[in-house]
GULO-136975 format. One record per residue (C-alpha): residue number from 1; x negated, y negated, z. Coordinates in Angstrom, 1 decimal. Last residue first. Layout:
N
ATOM   k      u      v      w
ATOM NUM      X      Y      Z
...
end
This chain:
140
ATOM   k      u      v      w
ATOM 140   53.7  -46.7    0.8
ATOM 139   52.6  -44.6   -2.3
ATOM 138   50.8  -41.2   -2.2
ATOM 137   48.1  -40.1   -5.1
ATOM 136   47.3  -37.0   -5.1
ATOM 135   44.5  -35.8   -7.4
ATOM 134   44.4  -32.4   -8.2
ATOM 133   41.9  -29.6   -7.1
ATOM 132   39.9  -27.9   -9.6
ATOM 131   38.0  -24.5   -8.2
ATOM 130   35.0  -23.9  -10.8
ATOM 129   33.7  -20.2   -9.7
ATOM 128   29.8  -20.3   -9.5
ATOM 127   28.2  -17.3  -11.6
ATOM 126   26.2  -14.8   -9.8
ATOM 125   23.5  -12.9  -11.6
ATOM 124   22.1   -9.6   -8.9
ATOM 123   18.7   -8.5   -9.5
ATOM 122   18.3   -5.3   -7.6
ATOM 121   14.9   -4.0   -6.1
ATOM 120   13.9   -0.9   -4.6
ATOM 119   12.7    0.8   -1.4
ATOM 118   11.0    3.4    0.2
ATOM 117    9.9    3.8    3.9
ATOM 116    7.5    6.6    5.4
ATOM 115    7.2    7.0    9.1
ATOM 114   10.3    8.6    8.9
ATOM 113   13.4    6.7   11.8
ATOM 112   13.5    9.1   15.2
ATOM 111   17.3    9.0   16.1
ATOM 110   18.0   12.4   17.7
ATOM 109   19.7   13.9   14.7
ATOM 108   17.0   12.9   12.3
ATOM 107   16.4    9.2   10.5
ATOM 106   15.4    8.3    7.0
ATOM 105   13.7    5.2    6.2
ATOM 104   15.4    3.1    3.6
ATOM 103   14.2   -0.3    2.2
ATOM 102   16.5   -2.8   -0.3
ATOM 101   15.2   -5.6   -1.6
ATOM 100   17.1   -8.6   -3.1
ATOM  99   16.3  -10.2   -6.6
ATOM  98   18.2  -13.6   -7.6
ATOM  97   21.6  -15.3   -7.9
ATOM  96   23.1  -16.2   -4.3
ATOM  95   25.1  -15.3   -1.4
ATOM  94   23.9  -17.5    1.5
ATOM  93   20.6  -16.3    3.4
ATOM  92   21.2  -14.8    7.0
ATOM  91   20.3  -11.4    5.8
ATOM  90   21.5   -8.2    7.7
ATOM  89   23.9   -6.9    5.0
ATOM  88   23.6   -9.0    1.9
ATOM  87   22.7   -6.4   -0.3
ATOM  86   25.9   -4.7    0.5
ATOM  85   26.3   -0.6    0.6
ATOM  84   28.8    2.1   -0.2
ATOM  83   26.5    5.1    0.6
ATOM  82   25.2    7.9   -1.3
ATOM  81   22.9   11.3    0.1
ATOM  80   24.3   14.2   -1.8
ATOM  79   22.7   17.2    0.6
ATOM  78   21.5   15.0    3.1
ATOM  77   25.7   13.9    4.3
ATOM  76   25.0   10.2    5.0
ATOM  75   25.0    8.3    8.5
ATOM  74   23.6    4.8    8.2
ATOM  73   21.5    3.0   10.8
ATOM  72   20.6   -0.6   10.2
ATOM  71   17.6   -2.2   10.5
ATOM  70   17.3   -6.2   10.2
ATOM  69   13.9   -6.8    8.7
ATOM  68   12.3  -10.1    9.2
ATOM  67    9.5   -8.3   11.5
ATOM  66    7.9   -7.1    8.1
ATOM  65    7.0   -3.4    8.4
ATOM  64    8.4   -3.0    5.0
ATOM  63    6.5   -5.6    3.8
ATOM  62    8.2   -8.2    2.1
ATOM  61    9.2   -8.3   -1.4
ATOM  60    7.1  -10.1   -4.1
ATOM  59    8.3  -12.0   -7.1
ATOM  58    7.9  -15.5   -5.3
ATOM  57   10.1  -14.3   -2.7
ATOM  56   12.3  -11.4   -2.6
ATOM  55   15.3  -11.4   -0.4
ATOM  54   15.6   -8.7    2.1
ATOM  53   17.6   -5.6    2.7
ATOM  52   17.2   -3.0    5.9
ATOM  51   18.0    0.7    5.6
ATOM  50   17.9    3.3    8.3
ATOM  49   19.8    6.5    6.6
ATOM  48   21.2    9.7    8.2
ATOM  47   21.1   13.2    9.9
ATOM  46   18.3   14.6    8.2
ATOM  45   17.6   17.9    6.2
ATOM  44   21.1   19.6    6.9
ATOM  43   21.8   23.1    7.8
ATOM  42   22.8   21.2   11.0
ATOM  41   20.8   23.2   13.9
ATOM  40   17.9   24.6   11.9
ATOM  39   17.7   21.4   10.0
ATOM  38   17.9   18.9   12.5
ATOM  37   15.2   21.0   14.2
ATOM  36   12.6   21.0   11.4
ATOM  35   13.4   17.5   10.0
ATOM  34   13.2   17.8    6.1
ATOM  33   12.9   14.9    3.7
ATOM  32   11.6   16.4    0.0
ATOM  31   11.8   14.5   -3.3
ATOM  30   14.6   14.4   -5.6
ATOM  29   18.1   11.8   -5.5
ATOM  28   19.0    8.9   -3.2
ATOM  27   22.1    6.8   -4.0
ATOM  26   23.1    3.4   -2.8
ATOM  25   26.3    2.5   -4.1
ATOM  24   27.9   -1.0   -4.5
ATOM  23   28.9   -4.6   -3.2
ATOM  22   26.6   -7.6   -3.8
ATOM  21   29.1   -8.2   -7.1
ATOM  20   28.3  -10.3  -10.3
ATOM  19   28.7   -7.0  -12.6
ATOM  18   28.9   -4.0   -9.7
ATOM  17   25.9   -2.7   -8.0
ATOM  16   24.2    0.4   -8.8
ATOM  15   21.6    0.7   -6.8
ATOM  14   19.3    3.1   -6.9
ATOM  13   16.7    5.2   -4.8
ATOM  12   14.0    7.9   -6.0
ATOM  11   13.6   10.9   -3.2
ATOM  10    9.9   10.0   -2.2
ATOM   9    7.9   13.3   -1.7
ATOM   8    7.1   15.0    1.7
ATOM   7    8.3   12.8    3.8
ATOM   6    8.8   14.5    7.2
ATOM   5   11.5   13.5    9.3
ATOM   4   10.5   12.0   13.0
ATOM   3    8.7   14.1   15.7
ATOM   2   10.3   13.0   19.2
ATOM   1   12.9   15.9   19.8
end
């Protein structure tokens, strides 16, 4: 097999992080993926996820072609596609506030990744924790 999942229409994508967290679910509802021998053989439309995050700079998030991106493959059952997912997976940028990107491309049983990518944003608002360490003072 050599002929990636077909694209039809863009499932829409979310992220629902929680407050302050990197941490949270990735779900994929709608449109139309199908991979004609996956599906005969599985019942299912395609065997998993390839997803890739990035930070976005200047308001703009790289291409999804961009040679940045760290790919990951994910499996997820295609009939209530959800993950537990990090923003920060593949980036080598420290945890920070700010507005991360977050691309999937959807892969068959045999490994071929869609030709078609979709993505979304998430602003995540981190507040610094204040650690206070006392002063020690030692005589001699």
């Amino acid at each position: 097999d050599t002929d990636p999942p077909v694209v039809s229409s863009n499932p829409s994508i979310t992220f629902s992080p929680g407050t302050g967290l990197f941490t949270g679910t990735l779900s994929l509802s709608g449109g139309s993926v199908t991979d004609t021998i996956y599906n005969a053989q599985t019942g299912k439309n395609y065997w998993g996820l390839w997803v890739a995050n990035a930070v976005q700079n200047g308001g703009i998030c790289p291409a999804d072609t961009a040679p940045e991106l760290r790919w990951g493959a994910v499996p997820v059952d295609s009939a209530s596609p959800s993950i537990g997912w990090n923003v920060l997976n593949g980036l080598k940028t420290p945890a920070a506030s700010g507005t991360y990107c977050t691309y999937i491309r959807f892969l068959d049983g045999a490994g071929n990744a869609s030709t078609t990518a979709i993505s979304t944003t998430t602003t995540i608002s981190m507040t610094a924790s204040k650690i206070y360490t006392p002063i020690v003072f030692g005589q001699r």
